[in-house]
VEXTOR-564985 format. One record per residue (C-alpha): chain; x, y, z; residue number from 1. Coordinates in Angstrom, 2 decimals, always signed. Example, Ala and Ser with C-alpha at 12.3 -4.5 7.8 and 13.67 -1.06 7.14 Angstrom:
<recs>
<rec 'A',<+12.30,-4.50,+7.80>,1>,
<rec 'A',<+13.67,-1.06,+7.14>,2>,
</recs>
This chain:
<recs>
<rec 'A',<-8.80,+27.69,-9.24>,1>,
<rec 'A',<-6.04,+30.21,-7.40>,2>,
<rec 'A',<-3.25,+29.23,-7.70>,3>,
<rec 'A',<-1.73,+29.28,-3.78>,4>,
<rec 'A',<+0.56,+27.43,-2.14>,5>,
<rec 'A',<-0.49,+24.36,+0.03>,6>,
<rec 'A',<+1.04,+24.32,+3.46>,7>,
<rec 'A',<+3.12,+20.80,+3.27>,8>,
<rec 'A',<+2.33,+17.92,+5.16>,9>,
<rec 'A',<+5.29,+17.30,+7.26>,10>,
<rec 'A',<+7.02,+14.04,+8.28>,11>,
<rec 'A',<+10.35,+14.07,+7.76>,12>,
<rec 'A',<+9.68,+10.16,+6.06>,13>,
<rec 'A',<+7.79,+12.15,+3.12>,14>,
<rec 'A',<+11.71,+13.29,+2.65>,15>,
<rec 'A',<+13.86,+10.47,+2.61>,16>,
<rec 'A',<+12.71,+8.93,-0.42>,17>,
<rec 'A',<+13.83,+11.81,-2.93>,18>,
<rec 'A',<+17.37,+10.29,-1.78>,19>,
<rec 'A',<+17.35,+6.96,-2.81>,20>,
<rec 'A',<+17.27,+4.88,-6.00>,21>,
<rec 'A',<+13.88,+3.51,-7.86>,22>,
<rec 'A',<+15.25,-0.01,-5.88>,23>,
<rec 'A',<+15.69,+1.10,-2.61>,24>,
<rec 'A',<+12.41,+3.49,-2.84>,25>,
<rec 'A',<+10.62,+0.06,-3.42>,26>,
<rec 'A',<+12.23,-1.99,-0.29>,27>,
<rec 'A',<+11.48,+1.14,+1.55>,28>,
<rec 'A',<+7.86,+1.27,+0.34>,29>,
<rec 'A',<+7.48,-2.80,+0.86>,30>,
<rec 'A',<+8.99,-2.12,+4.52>,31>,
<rec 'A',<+6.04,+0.39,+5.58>,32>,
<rec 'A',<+3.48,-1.38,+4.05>,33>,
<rec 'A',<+4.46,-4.69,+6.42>,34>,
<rec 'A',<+4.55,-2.48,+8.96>,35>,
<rec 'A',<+1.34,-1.01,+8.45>,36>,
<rec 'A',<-0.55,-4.53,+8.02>,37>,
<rec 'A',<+0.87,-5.03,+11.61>,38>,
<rec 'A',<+0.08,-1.34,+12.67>,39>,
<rec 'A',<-3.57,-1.75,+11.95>,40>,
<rec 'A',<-3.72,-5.37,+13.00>,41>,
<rec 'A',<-2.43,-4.25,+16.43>,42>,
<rec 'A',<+1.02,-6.46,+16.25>,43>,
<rec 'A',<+4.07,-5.21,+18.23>,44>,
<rec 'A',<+6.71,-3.18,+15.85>,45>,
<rec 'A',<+9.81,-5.95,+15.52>,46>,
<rec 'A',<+11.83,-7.16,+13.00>,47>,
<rec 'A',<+9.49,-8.05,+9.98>,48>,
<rec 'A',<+10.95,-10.74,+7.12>,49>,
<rec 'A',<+10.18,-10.05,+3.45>,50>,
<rec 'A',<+10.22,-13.53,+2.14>,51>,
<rec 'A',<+12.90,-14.43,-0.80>,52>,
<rec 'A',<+10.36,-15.94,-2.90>,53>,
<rec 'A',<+8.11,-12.65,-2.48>,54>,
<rec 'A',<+10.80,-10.56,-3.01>,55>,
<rec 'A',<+12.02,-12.13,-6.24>,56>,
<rec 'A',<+8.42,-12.23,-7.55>,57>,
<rec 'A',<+8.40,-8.22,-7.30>,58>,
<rec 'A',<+11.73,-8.24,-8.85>,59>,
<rec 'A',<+11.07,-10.24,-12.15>,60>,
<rec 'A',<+11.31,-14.10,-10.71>,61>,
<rec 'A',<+15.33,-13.29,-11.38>,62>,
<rec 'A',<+17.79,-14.71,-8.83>,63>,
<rec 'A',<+20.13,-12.77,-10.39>,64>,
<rec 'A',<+18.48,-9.75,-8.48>,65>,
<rec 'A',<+19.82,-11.49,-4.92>,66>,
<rec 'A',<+23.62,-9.85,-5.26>,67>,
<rec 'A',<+21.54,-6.52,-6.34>,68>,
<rec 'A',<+19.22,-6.84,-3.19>,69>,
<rec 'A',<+22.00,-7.12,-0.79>,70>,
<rec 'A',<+23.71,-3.81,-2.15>,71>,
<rec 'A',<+20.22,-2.38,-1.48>,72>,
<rec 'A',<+20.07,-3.07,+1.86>,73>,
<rec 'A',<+23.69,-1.97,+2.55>,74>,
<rec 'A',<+22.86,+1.14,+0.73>,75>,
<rec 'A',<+19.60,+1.33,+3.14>,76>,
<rec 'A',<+21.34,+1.02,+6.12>,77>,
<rec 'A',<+23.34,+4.45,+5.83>,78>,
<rec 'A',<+19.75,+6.44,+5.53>,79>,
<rec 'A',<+19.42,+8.57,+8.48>,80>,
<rec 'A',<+16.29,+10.55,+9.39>,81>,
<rec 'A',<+16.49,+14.17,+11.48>,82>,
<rec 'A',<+13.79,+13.79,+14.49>,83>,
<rec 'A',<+13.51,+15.78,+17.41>,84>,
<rec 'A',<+16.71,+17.64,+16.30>,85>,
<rec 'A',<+18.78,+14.74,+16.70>,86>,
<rec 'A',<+20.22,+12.31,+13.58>,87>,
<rec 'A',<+19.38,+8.41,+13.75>,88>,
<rec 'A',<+19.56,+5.52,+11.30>,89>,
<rec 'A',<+16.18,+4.53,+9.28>,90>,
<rec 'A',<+16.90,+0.74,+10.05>,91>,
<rec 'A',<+17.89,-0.37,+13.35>,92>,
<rec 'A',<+19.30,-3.38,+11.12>,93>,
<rec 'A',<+18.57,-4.29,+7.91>,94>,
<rec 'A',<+20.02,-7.49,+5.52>,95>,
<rec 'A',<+19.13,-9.95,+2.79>,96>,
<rec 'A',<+19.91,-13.19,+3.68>,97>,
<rec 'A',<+17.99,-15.64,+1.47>,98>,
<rec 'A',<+19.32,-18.68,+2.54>,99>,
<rec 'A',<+17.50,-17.73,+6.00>,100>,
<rec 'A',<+14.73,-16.97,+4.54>,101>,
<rec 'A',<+14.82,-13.38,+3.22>,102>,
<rec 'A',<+14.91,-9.70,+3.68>,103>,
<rec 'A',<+14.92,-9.10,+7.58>,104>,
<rec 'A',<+14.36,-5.55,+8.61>,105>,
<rec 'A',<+13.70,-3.26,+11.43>,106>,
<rec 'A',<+13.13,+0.70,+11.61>,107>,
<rec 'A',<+15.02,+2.44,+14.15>,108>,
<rec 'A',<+12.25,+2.07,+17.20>,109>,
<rec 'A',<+13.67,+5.72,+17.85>,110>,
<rec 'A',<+11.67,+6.63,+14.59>,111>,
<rec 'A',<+8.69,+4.62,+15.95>,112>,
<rec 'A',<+6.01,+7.79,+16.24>,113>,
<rec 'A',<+7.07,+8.83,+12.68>,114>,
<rec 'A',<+6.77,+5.33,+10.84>,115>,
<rec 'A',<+3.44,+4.84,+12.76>,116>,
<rec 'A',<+1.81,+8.36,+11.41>,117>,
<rec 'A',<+3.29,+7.23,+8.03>,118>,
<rec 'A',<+2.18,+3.91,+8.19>,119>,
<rec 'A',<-1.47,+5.19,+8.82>,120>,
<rec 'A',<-1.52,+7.70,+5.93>,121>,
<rec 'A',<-4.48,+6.22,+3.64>,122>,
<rec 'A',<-2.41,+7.26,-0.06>,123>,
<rec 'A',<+1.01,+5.20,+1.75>,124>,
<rec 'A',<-0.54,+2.05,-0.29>,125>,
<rec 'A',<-1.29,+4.12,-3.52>,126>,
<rec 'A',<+2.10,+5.41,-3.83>,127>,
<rec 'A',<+3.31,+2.00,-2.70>,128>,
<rec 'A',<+1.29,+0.26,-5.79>,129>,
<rec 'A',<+3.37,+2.45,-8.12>,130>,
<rec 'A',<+6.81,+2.11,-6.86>,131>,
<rec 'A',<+7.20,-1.27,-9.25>,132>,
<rec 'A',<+5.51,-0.14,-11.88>,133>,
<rec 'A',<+7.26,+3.37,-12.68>,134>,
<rec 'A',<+11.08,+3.94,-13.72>,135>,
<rec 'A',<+11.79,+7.06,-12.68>,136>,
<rec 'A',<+12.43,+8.27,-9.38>,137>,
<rec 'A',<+11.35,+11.62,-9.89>,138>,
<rec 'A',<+8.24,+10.17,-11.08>,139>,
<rec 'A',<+7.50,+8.49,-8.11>,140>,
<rec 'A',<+8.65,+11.05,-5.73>,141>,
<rec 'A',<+6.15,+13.70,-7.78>,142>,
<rec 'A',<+2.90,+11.24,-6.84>,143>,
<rec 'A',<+4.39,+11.59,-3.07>,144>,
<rec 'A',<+4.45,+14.75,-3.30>,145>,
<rec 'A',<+0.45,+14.89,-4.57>,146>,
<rec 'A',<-1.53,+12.19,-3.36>,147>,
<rec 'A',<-0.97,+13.02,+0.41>,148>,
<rec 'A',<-3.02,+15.95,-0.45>,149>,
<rec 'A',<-5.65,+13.47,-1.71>,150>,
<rec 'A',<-8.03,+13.92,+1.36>,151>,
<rec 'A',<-7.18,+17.56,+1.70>,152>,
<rec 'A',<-10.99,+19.09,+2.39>,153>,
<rec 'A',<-9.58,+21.30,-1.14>,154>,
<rec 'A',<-9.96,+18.24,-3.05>,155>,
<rec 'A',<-12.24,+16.04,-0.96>,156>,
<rec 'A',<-14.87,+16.18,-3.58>,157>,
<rec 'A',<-12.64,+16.83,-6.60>,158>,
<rec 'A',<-11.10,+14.14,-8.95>,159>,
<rec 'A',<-8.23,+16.20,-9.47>,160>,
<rec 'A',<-5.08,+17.50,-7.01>,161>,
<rec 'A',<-3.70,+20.85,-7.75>,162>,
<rec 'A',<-0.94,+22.00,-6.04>,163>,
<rec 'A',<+1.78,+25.11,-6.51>,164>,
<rec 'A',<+5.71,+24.73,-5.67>,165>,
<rec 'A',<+7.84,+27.31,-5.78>,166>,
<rec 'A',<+10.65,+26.75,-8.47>,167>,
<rec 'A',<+13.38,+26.10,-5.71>,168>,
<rec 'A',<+10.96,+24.19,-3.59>,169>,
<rec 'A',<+9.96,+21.45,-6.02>,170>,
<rec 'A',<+13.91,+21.38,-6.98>,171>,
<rec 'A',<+14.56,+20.08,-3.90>,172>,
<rec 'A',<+11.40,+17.89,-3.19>,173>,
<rec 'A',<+12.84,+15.96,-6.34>,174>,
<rec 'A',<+16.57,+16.60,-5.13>,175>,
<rec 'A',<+17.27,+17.53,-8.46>,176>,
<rec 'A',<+21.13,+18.55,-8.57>,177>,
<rec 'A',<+22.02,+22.00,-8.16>,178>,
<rec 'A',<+24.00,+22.28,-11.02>,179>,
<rec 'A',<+23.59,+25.40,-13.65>,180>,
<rec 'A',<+21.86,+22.68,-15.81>,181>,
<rec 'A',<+18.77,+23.06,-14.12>,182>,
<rec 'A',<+18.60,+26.95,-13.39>,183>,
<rec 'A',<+17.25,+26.64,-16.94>,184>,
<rec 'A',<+13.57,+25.55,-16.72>,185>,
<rec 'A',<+13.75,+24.02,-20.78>,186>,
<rec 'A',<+16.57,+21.31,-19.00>,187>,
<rec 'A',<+14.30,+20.79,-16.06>,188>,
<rec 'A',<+10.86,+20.34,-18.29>,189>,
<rec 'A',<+12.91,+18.31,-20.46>,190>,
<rec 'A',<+15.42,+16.36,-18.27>,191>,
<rec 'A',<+13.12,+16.17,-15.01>,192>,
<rec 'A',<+9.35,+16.54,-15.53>,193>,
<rec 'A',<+8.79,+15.78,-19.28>,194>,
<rec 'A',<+9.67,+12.26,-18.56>,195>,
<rec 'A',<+8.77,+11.51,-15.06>,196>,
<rec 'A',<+4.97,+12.82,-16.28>,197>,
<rec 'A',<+5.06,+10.60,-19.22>,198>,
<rec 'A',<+5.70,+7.77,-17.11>,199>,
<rec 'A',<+3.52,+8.22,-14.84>,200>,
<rec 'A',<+0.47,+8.64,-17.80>,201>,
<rec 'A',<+2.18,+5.59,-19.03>,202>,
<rec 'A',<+2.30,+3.26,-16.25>,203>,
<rec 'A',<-0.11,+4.13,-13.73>,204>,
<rec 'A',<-4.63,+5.14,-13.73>,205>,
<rec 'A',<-3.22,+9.31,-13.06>,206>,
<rec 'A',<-2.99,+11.69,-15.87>,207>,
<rec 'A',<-0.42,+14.11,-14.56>,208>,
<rec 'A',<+0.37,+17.57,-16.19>,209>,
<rec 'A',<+2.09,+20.73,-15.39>,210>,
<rec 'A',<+2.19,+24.60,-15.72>,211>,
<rec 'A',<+4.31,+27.47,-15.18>,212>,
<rec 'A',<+3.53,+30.05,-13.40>,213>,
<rec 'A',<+5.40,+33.36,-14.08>,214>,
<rec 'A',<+6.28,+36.98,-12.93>,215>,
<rec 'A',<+6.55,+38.95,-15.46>,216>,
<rec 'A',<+8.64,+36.77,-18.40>,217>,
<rec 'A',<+10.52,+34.60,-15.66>,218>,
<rec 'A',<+8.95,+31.05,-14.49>,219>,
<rec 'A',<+8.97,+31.17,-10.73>,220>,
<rec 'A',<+6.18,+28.55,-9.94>,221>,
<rec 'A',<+4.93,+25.09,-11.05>,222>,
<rec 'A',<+1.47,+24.18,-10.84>,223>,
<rec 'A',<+1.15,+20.05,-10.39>,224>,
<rec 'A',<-1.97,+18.89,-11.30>,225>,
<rec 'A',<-3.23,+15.09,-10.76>,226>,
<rec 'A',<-6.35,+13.66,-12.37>,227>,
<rec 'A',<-7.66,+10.84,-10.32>,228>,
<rec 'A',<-9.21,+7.99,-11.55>,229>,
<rec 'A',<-12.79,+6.70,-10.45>,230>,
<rec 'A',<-12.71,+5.30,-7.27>,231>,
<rec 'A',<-13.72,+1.67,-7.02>,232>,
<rec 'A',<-14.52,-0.75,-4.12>,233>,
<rec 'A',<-10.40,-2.45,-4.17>,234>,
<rec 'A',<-8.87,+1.11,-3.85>,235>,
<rec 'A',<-10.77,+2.11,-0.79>,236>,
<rec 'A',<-10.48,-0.97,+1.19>,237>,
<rec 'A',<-6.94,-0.70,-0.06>,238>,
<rec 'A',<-6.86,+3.17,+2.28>,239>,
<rec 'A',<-8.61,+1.61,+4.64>,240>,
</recs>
C-alpha cells in the first residue's frame, strides 16, 4: 500500500490528551464516555457525578487513590482548549468530593459543539476501554491517533490501519520533548515507540508495529500500522 499521508481528523479534543498523565487521560476518557451515554440518550449536558465507589473500582478498590484523585482533578482544571480562536477551560468545574458522593464534573458548555462531535465518534469507547489497561501515555495517545481512522472508506474493509506521520508531526502528536535526545530516531524507537508498542501488544486485542520511511539514508517518516482484531457482536454495539 502507498505510503501517503492521511489528512487528520481535526478536533482540537483529539489534542489535549497528549498533555496529560496516564491518570488524568483516564478521568478525561470516563468524563466523555458519561457524556456520551447522555448524548445519545438525549439528556441535557450538566454536571455529571462519577460515583466514589465506581471510581475506586477502576482504580484498584484502593482508598488510598482518593488524595491522588483530588490532585487529578486540580491538575484537570488548568486544561484549556483553543476554539474559535479564543482560549477556555476544559471543565467549567471539576472536584472529587467523596464524602458527597464522588467525582462531579462539567465541560466548559463553551466547548459544547466539540465534546458533542467527540462524544459521537464510534472508536471514543475503544480508546476509552484501553485507557486502564495500558501504562504508557504514549501508548495510549498512539491508538488515538489510529483508530479514528478506523471507519476511514481506506480501511472500511481492511483489518488493519496504516497511516504515515511525518517525523516532526508524530513528535508532537505524542508531545514528546524537544530535547536533542530525540532528534536521534534510536532514542525515540527505544525511549518512545519500542515500549508504548509493546504495551499495547501486551495489554490490549491490537498488534501494533512500525516502519521508517527514509530519503535517502535519513528517517523522515513513520509508518503506524494497527492490526484489528475480529469484530464481534459487544464491540459494535459498544460504537453504536
Amino acid at each position: 500500500m502507498k505510503k501517503q499521508f492521511l489528512p487528520r481528523l481535526v478536533n482540537p479534543l483529539l489534542e489535549i490528551s497528549k498533555y496529560m498523565s496516564v491518570n488524568e487521560c483516564r478521568i478525561f476518557y470516563i468524563g466523555l464516555m458519561t457524556l456520551r451515554q447522555r448524548i445519545l440518550a438525549g439528556f441535557p449536558v450538566c454536571r455529571m457525578l462519577l460515583p466514589t465507589n465506581e471510581l475506586l473500582r477502576l482504580f484498584g478498590g484502593n482508598k488510598g487513590y482518593y488524595q491522588e484523585i483530588k490532585k487529578i482533578a486540580i491538575r484537570l482544571a488548568e486544561h484549556t482548549v483553543t476554539f474559535n480562536k479564543r482560549e477556555h477551560p476544559l471543565f467549567e468545574t471539576i472536584q472529587f468530593l467523596p464524602e458527597q458522593g464522588g467525582l462531579y464534573m462539567m465541560f466548559c458548555p463553551r466547548l459544547h459543539p466539540l465534546m458533542s462531535d467527540m462524544s459521537r465518534r464510534p472508536y471514543l469507547p475503544l480508546v476509552a476501554a484501553t485507557a486502564f489497561v495500558l501504562s504508557s501515555m504514549y501508548g495510549i495517545r498512539l491508538l488515538e491517533l489510529l483508530l479514528q481512522y478506523k471507519h476511514h472508506p481506506r480501511f472500511a474493509a481492511m483489518r488493519e490501519i496504516r497511516v504515515a506521520y511525518r517525523l516532526e508531526d508524530l513528535k508532537i502528536s505524542l508531545n514528546v520533548p524537544m530535547t536533542s535526545t530525540y532528534e536521534q530516531i534510536t532514542n525515540l524507537r527505544h525511549k518512545v515507540l519500542n515500549p508504548a508498542v509493546c504495551d499495547i501488544n501486551l495489554h490490549t486485542c491490537y498488534e501494533m508495529s512500525y516502519q521508517a520511511i527514509k530519503e535517502s539514508r535519513r528517517v523522515t517518516a513513520i509508518l503506524l500500522i494497527l492490526r484489528l482484531p475480529v469484530e464481534n457482536t459487544a464491540v459494535r454495539q459498544a460504537e453504536g
